[in-house]
N, C-alpha and C positions, 0 to 999 in steps of 0.2 A: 673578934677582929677580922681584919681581911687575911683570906688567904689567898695573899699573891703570888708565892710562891706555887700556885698550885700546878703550872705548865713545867715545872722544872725534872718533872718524876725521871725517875730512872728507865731502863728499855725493858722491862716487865719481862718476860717470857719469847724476848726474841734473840734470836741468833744471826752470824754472818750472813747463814744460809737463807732464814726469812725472817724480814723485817715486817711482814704483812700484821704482825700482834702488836705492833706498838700502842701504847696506849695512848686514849683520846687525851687533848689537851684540856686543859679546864680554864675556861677564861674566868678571870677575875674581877669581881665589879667595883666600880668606880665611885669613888664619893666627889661629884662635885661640886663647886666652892660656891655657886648659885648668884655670883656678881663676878663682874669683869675685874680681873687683879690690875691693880696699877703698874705691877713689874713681873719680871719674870719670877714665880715664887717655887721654889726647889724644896719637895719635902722627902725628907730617905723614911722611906718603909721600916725598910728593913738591909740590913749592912750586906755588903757581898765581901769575898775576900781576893787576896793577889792583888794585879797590879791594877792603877787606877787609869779610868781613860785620859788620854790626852792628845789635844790637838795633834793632828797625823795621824794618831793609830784607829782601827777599823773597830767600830763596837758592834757586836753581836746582841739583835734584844727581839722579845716579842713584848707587845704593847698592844694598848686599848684606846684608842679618841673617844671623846665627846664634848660635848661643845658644854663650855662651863657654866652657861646660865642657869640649862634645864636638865643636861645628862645625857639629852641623846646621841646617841652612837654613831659615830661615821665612818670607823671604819677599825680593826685589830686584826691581830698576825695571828690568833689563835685557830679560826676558825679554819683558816688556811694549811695549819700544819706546818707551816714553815715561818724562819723566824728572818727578820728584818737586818739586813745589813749595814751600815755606815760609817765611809770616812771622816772622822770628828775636823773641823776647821776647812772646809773646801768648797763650803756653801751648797752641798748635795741635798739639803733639808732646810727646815724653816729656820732661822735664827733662834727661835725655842728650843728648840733640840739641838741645834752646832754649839750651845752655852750652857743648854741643861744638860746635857749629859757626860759633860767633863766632869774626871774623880770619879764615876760612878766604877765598881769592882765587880766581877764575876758572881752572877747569884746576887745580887743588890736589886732592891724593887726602889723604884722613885716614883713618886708624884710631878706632874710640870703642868704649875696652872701658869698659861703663857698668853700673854695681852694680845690682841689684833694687830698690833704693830709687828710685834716677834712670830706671828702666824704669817695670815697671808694677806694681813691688812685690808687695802678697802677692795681688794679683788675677791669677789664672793665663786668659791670654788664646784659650787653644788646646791641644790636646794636645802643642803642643812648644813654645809656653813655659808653662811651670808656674807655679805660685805661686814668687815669691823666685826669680825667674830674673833671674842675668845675663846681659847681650846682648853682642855686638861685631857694631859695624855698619863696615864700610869703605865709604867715602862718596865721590863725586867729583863734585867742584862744578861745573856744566857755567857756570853764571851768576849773576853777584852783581846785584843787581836795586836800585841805593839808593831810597833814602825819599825821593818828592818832594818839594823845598822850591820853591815858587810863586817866590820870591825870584831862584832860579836861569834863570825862563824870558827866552829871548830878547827885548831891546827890537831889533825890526826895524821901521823906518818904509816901511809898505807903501801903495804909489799903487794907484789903482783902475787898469783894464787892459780893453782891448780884448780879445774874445774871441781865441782863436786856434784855429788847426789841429792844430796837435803840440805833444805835450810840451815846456815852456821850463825849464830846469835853469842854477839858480847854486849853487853851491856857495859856500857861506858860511865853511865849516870846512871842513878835510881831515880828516876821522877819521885815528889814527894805530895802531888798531886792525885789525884781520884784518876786510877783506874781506867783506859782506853772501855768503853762498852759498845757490846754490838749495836751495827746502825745507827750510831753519832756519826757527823762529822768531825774531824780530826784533821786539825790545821796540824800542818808539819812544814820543816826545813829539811832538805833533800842532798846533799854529796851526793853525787852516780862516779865510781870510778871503771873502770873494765879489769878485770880481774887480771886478763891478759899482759897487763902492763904496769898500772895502777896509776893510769892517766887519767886524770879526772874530764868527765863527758860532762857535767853541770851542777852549777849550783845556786838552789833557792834565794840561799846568802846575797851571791852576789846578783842576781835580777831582781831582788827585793820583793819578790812576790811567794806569800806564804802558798802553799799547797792544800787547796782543802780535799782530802781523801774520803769519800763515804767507806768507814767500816762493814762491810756488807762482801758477799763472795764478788761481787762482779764489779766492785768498786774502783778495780784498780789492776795492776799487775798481781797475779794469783802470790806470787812471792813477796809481795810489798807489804799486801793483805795480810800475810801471814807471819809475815817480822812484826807486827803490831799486835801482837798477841801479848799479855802482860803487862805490856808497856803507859807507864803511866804521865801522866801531862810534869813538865820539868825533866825526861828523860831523853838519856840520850843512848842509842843502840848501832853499833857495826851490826853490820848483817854479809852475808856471801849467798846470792841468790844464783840458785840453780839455773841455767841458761832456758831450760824449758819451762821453770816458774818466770822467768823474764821473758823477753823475746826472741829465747826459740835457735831455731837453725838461722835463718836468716839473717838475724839482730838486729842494729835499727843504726842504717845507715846517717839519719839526722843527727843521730848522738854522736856516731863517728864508732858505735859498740860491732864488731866484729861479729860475724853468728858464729853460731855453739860458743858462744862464749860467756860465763858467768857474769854479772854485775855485783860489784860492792858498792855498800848504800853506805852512808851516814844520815841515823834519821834522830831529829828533834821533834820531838811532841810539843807544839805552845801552846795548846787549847784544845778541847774537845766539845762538843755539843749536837 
């Protein structure tokens, strides 16, 4: 059979420190359907798990095109190394894809043999799709990204805090999800409070915009980086980051963070990849 799965692999032999070993991706070949589909025709591979996409929320995928008469290629996220993003319902993609890729789950391979009308119709985009081309794209959802609701962000009652030395780590939740791995990105929800006081400086929650952090050393605040150690997707972690793993003497006037002054996080893992 296919293995579509096969760009999903894990991060092989790398670490925060180097991501340079990651292993190649493996694109997956296509069966296509060799006539124009009358409708948009949705076929699941293979199942993926978690929550299902829906209109609003972002899906994470890498995929293959080719034009469904003959097979040829026009264009996949594989060879690129990097995987495709999209908000589902907003009209950012073809109508193929804003329809076929509702309900699809984390880890889910789909088929989408999609008519010229649900492509790009009688605008011929390129010398290999023509005018009145149909497409089939096999798709694999690397991440379902939902739609933030403010509603959902954590009520944690946070005390102000003496600086400290090292990183303080509670774990509030156990994610019952796979494991944060080095060199994914790692979508998160973000509290910042100052330790000083325990006035909250920002939250992902309420700007509704997920955080994608690269796990890697230079990813991010060296203390951010480093609260993310264990932590698994459905988790949730207090942390007290040391003022010099955060910003320092100085601090960061935009937040309103004092210098020398600690940062307490509250971090949600939603997804990894």
């Amino acid at each position: 059979g296919t293995d579509a799965t096969a760009g999903t692999g894990g991060t092989g032999g790398a670490s925060i420190d180097d991501c340079s070993t990651l292993p190649t991706l493996t694109k997956p070949p296509v069966e296509h359907p060799g006539e124009a589909p009358d409708e948009l025709v949705v076929t699941d591979i293979s199942a993926g798990e978690g929550p299902e996409a829906r209109d609003g929320d972002t899906i994470v995928v890498h995929y293959v095109g080719v034009r469904s008469l003959d097979g040829v290629e026009f264009d996949n996220s594989y060879d690129r190394g990097q995987p495709f993003q999209v908000t589902l319902g907003q009209g950012m993609v073809i109508p193929g894809w804003d329809q076929g890729l509702v309900g699809m789950q984390a880890g889910g391979v789909r088929q989408l043999d999609i008519p010229a009308e649900l492509a790009y119709g009688d605008s011929a985009r390129s010398e290999v799709i023509r005018e009145n081309e149909p497409l089939t794209f096999l798709v694999e959802a690397v991440a379902v990204l939902p739609v933030t609701d403010p509603a959902d962000a954590p009520d944690i009652d946070v005390e102000p805090a003496e600086n400290v030395d090292s990183l303080v780590v509670d774990d509030l939740v156990v994610g019952e999800g796979a494991e944060v791995q080095p060199c994914q990105t790692v979508a998160l929800h973000l509290i910042a409070y100052s330790a000083a006081d325990a006035e909250e400086l920002a939250s992902s929650w309420e700007s509704g915009q997920l955080q994608p952090i690269p796990y890697r050393a230079d990813g991010s605040l060296p203390g951010l980086i480093d609260a993310l150690d264990g932590m698994r997707i459905g988790g949730r972690r207090f942390v007290q980051i040391p003022f010099d793993d955060a910003f320092g003497p100085t601090g960061n006037a935009d937040f309103g963070l004092p210098g020398s002054t600690d940062m307490l996080l509250v971090i949600d893992v939603i997804a990894a990849y």
